[in-house]
VODOVEX-825291 format. One line per 5 residues: number of its first residue (from 1); their letters; for each residue x negated, y negated, z negated of N, C-alpha, C. Coordinates in Angstrom, 3 decimals, m for minus. Example, Ala and Ser with C-alpha at 12.3 -4.5 7.8 and 13.67 -1.06 7.14 Angstrom:
% residues 2
1 = AS = m13.190/5.690/m7.800/m12.300/4.500/m7.800/m13.200/3.300/m7.800 | m12.850/2.250/m7.080/m13.670/1.060/m7.140/m12.900/m0.030/m7.870
***
This chain:
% residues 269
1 = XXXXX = m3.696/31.338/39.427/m3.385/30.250/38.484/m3.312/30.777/37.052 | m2.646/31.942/36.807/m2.579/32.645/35.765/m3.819/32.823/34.817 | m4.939/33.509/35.984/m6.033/33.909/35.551/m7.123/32.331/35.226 | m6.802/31.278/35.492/m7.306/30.010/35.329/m6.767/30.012/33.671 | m6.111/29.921/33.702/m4.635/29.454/32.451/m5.321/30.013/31.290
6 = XXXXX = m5.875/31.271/31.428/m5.835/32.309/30.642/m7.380/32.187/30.543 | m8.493/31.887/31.160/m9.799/31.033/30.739/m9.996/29.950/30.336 | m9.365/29.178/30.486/m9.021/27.978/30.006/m8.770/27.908/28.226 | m7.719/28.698/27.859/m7.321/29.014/26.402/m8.720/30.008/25.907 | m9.354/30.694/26.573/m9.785/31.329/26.130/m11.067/30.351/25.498
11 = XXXXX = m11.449/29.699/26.486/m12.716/28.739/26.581/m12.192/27.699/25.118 | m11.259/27.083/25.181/m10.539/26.182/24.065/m10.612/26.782/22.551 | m9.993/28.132/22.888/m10.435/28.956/21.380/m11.569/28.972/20.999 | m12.273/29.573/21.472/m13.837/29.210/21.604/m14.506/28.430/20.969 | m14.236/27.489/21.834/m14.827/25.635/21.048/m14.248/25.230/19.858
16 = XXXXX = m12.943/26.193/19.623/m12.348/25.017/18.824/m12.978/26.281/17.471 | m12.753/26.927/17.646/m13.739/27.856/16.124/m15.053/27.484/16.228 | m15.575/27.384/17.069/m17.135/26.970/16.855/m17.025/26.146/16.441 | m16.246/24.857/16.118/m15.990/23.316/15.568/m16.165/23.261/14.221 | m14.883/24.389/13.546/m15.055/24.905/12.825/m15.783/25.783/11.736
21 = XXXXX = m16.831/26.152/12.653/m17.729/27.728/12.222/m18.861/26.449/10.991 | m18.756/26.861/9.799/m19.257/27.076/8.699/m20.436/27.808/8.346 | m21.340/27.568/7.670/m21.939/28.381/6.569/m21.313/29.591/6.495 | m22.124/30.991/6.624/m21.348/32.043/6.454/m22.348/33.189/6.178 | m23.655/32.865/5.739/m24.391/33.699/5.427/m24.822/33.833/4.165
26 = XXXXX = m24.045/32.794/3.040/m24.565/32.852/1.446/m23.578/33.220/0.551 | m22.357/34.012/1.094/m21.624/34.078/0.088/m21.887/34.418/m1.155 | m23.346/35.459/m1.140/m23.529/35.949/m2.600/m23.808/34.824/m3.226 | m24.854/33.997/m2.950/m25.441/32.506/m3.614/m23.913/31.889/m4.056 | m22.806/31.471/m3.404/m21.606/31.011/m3.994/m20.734/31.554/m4.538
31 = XXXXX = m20.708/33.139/m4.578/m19.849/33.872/m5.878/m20.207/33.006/m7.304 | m21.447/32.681/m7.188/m22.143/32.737/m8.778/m21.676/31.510/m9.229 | m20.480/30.515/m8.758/m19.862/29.018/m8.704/m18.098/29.567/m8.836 | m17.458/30.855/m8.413/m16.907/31.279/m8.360/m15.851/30.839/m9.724 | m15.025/30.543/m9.984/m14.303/30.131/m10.710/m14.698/29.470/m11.598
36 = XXXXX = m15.972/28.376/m11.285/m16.564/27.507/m12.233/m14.968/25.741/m12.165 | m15.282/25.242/m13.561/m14.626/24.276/m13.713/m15.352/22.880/m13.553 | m15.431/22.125/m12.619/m15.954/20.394/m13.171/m15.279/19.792/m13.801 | m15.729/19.457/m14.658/m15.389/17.866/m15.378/m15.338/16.612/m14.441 | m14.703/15.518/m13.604/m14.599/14.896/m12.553/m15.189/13.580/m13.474
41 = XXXXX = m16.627/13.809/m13.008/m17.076/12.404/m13.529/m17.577/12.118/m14.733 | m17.566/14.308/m15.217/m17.968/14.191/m16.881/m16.355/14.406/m17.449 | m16.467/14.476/m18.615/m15.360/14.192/m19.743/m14.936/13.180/m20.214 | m14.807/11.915/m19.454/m14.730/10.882/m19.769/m13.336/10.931/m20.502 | m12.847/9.689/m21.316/m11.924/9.307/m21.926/m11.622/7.955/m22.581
46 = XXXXX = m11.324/6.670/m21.922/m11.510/5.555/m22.241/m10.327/5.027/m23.625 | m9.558/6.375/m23.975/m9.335/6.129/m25.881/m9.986/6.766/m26.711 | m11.295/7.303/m26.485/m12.411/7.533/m27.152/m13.725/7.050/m26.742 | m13.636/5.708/m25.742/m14.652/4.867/m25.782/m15.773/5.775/m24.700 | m15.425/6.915/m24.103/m15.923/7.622/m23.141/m15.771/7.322/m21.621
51 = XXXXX = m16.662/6.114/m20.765/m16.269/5.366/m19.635/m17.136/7.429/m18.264 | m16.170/7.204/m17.106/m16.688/7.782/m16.499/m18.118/7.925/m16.021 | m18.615/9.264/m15.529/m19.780/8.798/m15.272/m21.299/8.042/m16.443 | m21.023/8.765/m17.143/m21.794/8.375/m18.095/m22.385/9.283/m19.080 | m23.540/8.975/m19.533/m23.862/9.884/m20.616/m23.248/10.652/m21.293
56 = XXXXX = m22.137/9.985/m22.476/m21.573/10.787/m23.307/m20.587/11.443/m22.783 | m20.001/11.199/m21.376/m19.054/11.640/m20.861/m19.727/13.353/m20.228 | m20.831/13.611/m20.139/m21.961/14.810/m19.214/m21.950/15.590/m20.263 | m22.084/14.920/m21.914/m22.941/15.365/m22.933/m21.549/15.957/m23.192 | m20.466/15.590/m23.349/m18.797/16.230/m23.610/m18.746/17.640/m22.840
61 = XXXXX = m19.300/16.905/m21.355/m18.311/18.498/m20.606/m19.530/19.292/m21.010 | m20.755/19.079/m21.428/m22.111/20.246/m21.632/m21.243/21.277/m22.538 | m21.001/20.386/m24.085/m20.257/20.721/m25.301/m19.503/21.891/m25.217 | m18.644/21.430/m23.987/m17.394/22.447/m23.650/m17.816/23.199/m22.663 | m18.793/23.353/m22.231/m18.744/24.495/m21.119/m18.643/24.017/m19.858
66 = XXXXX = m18.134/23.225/m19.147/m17.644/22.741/m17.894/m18.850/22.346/m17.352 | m18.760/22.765/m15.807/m19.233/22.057/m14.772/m18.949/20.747/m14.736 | m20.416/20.066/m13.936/m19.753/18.300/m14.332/m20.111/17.704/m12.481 | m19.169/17.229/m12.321/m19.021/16.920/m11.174/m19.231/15.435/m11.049 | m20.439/14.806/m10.275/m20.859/13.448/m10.437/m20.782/13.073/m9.061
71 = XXXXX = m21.286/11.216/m9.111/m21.938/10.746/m7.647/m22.742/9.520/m7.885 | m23.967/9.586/m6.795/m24.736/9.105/m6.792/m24.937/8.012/m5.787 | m25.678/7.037/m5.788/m25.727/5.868/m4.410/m27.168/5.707/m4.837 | m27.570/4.876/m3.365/m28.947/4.540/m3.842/m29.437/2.973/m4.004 | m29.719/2.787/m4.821/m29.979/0.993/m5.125/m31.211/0.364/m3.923
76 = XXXXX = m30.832/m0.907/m4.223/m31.840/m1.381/m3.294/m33.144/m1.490/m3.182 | m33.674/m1.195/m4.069/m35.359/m0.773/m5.116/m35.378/0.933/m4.634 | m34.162/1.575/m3.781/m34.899/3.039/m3.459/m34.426/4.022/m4.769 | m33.572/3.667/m5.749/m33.426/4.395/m6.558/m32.459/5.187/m6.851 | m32.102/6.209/m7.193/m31.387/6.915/m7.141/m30.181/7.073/m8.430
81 = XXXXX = m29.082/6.566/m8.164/m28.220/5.854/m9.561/m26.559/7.182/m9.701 | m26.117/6.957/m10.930/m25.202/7.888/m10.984/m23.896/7.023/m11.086 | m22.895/6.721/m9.811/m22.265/5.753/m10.123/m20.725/6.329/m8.863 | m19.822/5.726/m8.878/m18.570/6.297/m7.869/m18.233/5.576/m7.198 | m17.858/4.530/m7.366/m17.149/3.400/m6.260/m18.137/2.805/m5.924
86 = XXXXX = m17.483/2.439/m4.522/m18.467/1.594/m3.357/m18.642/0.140/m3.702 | m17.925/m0.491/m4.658/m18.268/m1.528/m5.639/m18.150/m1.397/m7.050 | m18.772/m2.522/m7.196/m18.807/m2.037/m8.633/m17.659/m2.667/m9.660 | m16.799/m3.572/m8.663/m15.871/m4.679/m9.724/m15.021/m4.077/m10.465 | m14.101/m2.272/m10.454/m13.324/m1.860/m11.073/m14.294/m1.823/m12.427
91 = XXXXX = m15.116/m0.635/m12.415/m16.328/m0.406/m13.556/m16.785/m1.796/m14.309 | m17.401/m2.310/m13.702/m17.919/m3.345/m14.061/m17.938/m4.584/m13.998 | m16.919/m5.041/m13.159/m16.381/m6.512/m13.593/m17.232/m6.823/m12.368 | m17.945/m7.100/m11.620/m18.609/m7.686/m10.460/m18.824/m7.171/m9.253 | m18.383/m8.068/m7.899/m17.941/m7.770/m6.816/m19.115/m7.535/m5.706
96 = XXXXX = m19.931/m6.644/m6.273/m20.908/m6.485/m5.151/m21.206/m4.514/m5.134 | m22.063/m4.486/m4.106/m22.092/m2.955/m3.928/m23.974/m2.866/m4.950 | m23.573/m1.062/m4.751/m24.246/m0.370/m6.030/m25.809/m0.462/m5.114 | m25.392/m0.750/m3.719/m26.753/m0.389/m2.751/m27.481/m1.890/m2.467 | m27.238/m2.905/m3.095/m27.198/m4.082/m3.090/m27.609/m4.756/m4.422
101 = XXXXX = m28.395/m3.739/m5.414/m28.741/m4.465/m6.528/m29.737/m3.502/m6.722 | m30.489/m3.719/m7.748/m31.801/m2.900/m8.020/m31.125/m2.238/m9.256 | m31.770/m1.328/m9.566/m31.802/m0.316/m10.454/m31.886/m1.005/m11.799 | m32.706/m1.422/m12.344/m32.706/m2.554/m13.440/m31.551/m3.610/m13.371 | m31.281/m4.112/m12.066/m29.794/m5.108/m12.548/m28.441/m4.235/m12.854
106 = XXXXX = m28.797/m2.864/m12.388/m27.487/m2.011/m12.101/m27.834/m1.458/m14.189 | m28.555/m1.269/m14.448/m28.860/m0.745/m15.792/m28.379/m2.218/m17.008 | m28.119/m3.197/m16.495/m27.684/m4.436/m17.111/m26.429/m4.105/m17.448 | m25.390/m3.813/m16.270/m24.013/m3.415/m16.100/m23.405/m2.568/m17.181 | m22.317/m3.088/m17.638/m21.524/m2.046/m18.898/m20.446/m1.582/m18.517
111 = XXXXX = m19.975/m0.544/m18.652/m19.099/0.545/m18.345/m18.097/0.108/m18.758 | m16.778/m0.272/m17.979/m15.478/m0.219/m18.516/m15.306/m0.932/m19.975 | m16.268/m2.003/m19.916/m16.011/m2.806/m21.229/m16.988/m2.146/m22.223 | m17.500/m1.282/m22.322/m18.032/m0.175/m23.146/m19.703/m0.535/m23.196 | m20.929/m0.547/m24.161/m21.547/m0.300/m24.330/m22.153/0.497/m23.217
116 = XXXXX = m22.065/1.408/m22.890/m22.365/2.580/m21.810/m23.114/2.141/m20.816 | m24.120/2.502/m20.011/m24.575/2.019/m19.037/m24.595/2.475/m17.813 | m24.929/2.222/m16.254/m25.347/3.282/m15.285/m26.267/3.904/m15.498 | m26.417/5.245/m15.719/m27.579/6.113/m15.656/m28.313/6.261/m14.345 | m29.076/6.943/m14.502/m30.362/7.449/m13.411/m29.624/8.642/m12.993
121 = XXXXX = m30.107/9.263/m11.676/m29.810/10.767/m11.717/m31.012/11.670/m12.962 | m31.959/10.799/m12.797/m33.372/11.464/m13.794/m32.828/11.759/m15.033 | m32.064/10.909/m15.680/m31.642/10.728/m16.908/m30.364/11.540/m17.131 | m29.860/11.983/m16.241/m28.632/12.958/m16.284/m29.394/14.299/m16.049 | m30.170/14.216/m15.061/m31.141/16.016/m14.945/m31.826/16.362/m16.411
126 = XXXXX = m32.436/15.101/m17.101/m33.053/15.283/m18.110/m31.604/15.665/m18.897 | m30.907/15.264/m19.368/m30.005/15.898/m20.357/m29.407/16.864/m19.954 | m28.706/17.325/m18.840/m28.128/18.503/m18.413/m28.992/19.572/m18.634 | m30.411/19.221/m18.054/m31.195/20.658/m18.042/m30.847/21.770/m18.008 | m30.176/22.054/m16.981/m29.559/23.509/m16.485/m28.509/24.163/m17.687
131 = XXXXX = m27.940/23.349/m18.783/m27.204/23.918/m19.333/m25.929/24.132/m18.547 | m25.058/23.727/m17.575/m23.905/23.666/m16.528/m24.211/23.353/m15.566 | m23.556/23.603/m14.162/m24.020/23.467/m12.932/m23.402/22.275/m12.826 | m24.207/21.631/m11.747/m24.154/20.265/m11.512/m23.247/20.403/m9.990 | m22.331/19.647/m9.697/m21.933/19.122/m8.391/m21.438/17.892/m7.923
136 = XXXXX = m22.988/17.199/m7.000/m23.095/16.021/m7.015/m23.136/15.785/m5.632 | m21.896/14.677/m5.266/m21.663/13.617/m4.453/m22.364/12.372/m3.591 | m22.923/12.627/m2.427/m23.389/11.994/m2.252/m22.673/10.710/m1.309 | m22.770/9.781/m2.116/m22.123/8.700/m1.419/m23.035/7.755/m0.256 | m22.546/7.989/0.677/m23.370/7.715/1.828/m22.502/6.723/2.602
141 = XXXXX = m22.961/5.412/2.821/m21.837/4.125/3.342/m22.173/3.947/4.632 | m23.550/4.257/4.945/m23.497/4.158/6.985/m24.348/5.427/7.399 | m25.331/5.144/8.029/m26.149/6.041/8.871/m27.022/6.592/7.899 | m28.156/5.954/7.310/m29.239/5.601/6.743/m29.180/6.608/6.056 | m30.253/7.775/5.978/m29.815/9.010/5.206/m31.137/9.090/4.407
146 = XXXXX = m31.472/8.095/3.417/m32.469/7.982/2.745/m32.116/8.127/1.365 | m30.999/7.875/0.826/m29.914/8.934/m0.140/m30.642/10.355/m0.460 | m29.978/11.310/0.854/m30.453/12.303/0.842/m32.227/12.837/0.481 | m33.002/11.987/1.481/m34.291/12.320/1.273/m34.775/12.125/m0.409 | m34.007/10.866/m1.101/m34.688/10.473/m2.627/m33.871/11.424/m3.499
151 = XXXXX = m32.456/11.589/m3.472/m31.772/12.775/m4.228/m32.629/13.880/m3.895 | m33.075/14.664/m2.921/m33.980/15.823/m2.250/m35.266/16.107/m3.433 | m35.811/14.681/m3.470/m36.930/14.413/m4.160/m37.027/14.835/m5.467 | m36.039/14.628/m5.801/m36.221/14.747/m7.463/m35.284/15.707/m7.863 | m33.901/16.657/m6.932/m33.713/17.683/m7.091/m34.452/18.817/m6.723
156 = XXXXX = m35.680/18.580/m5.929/m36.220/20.047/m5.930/m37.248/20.278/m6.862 | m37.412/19.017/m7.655/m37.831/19.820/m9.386/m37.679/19.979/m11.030 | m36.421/20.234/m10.167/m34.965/20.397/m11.024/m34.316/21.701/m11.238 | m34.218/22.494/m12.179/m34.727/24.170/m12.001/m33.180/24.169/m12.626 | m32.371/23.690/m12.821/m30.509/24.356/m12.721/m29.969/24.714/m11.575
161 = XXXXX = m28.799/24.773/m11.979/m28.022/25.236/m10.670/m26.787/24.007/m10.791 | m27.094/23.870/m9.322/m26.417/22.804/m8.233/m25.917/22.999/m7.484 | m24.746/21.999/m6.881/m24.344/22.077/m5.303/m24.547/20.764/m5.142 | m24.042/20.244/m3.463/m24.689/19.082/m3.573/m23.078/18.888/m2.168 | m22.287/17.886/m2.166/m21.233/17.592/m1.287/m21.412/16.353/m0.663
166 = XXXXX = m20.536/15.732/0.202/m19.918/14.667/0.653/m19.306/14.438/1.480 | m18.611/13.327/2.021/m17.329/13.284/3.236/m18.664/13.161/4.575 | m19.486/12.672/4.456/m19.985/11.893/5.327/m21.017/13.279/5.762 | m20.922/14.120/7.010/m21.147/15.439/7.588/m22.843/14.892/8.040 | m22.935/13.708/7.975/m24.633/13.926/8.317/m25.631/13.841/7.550
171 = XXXXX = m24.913/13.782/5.923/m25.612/13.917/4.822/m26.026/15.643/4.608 | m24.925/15.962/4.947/m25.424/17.428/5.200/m25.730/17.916/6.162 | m25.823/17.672/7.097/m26.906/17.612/7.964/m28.308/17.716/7.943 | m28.494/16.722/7.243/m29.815/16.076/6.372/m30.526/17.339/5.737 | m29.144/17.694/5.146/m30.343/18.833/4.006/m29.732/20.322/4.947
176 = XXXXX = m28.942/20.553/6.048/m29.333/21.907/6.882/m30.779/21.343/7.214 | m31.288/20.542/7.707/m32.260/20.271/8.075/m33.484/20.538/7.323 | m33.360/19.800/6.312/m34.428/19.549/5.602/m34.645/19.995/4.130 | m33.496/20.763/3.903/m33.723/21.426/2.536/m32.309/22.361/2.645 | m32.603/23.272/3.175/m31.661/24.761/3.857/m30.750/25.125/2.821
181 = XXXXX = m31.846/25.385/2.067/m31.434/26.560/0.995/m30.543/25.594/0.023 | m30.449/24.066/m0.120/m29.543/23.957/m0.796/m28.345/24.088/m0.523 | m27.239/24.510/m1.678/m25.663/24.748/m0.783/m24.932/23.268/m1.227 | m24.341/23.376/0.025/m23.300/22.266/0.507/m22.111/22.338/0.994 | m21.596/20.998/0.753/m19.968/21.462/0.919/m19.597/20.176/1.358
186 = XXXXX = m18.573/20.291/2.541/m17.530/19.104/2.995/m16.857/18.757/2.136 | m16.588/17.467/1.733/m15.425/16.733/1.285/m14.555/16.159/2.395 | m13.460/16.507/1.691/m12.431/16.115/3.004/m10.979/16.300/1.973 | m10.239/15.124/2.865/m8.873/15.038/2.957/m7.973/14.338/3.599 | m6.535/14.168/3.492/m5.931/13.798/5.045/m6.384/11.870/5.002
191 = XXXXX = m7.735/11.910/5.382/m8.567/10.626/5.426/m8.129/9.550/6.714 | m6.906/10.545/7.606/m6.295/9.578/8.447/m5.099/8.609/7.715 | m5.009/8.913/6.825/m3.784/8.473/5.838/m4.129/6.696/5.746 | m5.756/6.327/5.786/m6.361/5.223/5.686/m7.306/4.351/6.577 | m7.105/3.198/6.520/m7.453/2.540/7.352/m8.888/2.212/6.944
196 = XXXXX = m9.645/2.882/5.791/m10.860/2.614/5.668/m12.525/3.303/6.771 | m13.660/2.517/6.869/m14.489/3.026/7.319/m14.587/4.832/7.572 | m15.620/5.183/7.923/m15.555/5.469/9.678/m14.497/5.148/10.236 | m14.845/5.468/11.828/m14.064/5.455/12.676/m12.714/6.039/12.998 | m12.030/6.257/13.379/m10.207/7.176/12.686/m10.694/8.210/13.296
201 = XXXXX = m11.559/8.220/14.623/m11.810/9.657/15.270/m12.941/10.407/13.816 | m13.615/9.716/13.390/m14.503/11.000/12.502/m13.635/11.018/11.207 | m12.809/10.086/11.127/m11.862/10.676/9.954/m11.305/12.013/10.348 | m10.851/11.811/11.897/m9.532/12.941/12.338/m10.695/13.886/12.223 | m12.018/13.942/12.536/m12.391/15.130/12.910/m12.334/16.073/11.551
206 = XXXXX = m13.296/14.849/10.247/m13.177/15.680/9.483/m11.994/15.867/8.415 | m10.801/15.130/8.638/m10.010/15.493/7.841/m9.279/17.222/8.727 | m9.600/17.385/9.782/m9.451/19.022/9.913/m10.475/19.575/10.324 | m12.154/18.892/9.920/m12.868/20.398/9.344/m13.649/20.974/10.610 | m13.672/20.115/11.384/m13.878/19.959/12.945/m15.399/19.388/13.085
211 = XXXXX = m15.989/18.936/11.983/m17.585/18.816/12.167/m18.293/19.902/11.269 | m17.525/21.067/11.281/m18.384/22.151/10.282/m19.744/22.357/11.016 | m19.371/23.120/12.226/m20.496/23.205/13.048/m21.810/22.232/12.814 | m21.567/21.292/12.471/m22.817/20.182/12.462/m23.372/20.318/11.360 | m22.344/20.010/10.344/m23.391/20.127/8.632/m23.173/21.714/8.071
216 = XXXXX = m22.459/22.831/8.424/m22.767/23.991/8.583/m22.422/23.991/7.198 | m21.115/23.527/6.115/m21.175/23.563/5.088/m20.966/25.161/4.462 | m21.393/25.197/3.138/m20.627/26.437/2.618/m19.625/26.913/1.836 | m19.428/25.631/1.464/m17.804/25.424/0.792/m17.255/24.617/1.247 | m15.613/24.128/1.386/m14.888/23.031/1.605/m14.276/22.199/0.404
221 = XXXXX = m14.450/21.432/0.211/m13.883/20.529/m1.047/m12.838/19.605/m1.002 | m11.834/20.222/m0.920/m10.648/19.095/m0.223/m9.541/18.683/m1.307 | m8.945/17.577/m0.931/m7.761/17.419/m2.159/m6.594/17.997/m2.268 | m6.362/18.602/m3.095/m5.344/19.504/m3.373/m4.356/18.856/m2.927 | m3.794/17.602/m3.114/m2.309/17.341/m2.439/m2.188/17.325/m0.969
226 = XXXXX = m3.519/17.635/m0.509/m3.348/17.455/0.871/m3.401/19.148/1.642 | m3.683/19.895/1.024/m3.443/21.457/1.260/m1.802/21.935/1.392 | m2.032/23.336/2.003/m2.958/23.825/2.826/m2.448/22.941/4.199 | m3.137/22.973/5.056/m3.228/22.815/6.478/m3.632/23.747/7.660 | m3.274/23.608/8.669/m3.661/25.047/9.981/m5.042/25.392/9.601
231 = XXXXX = m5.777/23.998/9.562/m7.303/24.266/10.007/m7.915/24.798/8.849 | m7.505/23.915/7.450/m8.086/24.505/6.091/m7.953/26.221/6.110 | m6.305/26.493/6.168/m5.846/27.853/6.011/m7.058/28.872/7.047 | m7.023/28.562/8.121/m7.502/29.196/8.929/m9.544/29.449/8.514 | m10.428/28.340/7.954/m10.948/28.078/7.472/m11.346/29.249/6.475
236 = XXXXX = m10.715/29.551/5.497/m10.539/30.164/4.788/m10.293/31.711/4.708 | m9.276/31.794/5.646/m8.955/33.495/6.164/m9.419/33.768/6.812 | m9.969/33.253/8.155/m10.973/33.773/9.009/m12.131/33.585/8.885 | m12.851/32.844/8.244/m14.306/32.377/7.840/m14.869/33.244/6.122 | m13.285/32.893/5.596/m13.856/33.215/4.220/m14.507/32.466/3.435
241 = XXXXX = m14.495/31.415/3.661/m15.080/29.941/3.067/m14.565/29.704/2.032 | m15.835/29.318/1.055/m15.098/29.164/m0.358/m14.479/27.604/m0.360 | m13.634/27.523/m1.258/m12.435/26.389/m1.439/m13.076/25.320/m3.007 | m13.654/24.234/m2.804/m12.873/23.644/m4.136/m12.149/22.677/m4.167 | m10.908/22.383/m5.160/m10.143/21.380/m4.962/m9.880/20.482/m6.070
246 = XXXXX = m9.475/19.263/m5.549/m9.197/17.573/m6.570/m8.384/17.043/m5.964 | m8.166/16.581/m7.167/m8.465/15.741/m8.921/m7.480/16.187/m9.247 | m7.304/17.392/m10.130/m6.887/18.602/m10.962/m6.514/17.761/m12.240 | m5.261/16.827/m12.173/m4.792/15.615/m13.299/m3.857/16.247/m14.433 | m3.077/17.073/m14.179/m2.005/17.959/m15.070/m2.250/19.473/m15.066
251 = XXXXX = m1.218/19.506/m15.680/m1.082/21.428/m16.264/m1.048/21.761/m14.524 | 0.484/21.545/m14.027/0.524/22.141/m12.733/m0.568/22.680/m11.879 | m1.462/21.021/m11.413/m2.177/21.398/m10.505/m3.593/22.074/m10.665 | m3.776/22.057/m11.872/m4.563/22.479/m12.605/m4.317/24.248/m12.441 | m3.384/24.836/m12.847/m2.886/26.043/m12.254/m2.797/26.417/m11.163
256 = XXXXX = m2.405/25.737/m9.695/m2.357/25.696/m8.911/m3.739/25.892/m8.502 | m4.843/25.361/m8.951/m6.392/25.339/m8.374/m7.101/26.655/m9.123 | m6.827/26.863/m10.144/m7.075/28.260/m10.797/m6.828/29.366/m10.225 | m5.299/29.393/m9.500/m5.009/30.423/m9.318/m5.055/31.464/m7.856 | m5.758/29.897/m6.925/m5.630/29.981/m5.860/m7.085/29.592/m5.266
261 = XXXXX = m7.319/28.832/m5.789/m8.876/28.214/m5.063/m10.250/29.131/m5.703 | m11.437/28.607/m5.347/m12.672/29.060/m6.103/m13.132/28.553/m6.646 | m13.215/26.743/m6.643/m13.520/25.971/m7.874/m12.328/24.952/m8.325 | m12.679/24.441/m9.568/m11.567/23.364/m9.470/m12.453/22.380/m10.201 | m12.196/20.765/m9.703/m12.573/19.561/m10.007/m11.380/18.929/m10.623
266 = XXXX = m11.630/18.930/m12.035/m10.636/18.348/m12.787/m10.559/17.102/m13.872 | m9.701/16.642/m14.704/m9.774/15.441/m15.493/m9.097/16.093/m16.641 | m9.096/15.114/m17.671/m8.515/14.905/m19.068/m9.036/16.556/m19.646 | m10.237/16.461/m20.015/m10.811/17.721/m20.658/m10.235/17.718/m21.858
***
């Protein structure tokens, strides 16, 4: 019975690190991100007329040096847009989704009251032009991983340096698959906290990190108030997996992600 007991745990350990098991062959490729800073959304600042996600907000963090940390959806015309919420009514005053309008009606839309518009990803690659590394979000709302394939498209002739994230593990998937060499990273946090889409089981899985194995990420991107945890910690010390963490709002946590993590995603530049 003993000797059952004792295969049993052994077999469980097993599975349960393989669940876990990560990306673990590029660390040199992610030193070179190694204490880089994002701007969350750009440098935005709405008492200087700077709405998130936007031009002048990219053209700020360029100014200063910072990494600019964006996200993208794809319109219903197939296009590839630089935008954050799964509707658009906070931003923009109207209650429909970003995947549900064409690219031209989404370019109508004004920013937080502001002049400002939704950009293109084209129109953000064109101004960034490899002056700061880009780390961009892919917002992915069901299965349909055609996101990935049109972002794919027009980042592989795009000669900066990038990472490319999201919560949703079969977006990265997508590109272990189909574009290797780009690096990727889980987003995650304690996502059981909410009663929103997926299912609570792929929340649970990935709010502890439990679909690495599948999208094989090479960083973890989790929210700082929700650190550390068994699985993150463990993640980390036994894997060696690089860490970045958000939304880096004050001095504190802002220190806290400096001093401890490998990237930090932050606000109020």
């Amino acid at each position: 019975m003993l000797n059952v007991c004792i295969i049993v745990l052994i077999l469980f350990t097993g599975l349960y690190l393989f669940c876990l098991y990560p990306e673990s062959s590029r660390r040199d490729q992610m030193r070179a991100y190694n204490g880089t800073m994002f701007a969350h959304r750009g440098c935005h600042c709405m008492k200087k007329g700077v709405p998130e996600n936007s031009l002048p907000a990219f053209r700020a963090a360029i100014k200063k040096g910072y990494g600019i940390e964006l996200d993208v959806h794809l319109t219903k015309d197939h296009q590839v847009v630089v935008f954050h919420d799964d509707s658009l009514k906070r931003v923009c005053g109207l209650s429909k989704r970003p995947e549900k309008m064409t690219a031209a009606e989404l370019k109508k839309c004004l920013l937080l009251g502001t002049n400002e518009r939704i950009p293109s990803l084209n129109e953000v690659l064109k101004l960034v032009n490899g002056q700061v590394p880009l780390l961009i979000e892919l917002k992915l709302p069901g299965r349909s991983m055609e996101l990935c394939e049109k972002t794919w498209q027009i980042l592989k002739n795009y000669h900066g340096p990038y990472l490319i994230q999201s919560f949703n593990t079969l977006g990265l998937r997508w590109f272990f698959k189909n574009a290797p060499h780009v690096l990727r990273g889980q987003l995650a946090s304690n996502l059981t906290k909410s009663d929103r889409k997926p299912h609570w089981l792929f929340r649970f899985l990935s709010k502890h990190l439990m679909l690495n194995f599948w999208g094989r990420p090479d960083f973890i991107s989790y929210k700082l108030a929700d650190l550390p945890t068994l699985n993150t910690s463990l993640v980390r010390s036994f894997f060696n997996t690089p860490f970045a963490v958000w939304t880096l709002k004050d001095k504190a946590s802002l220190e806290d992600g400096i001093q401890n993590y490998n990237m930090q995603i932050f606000e109020n530049c």
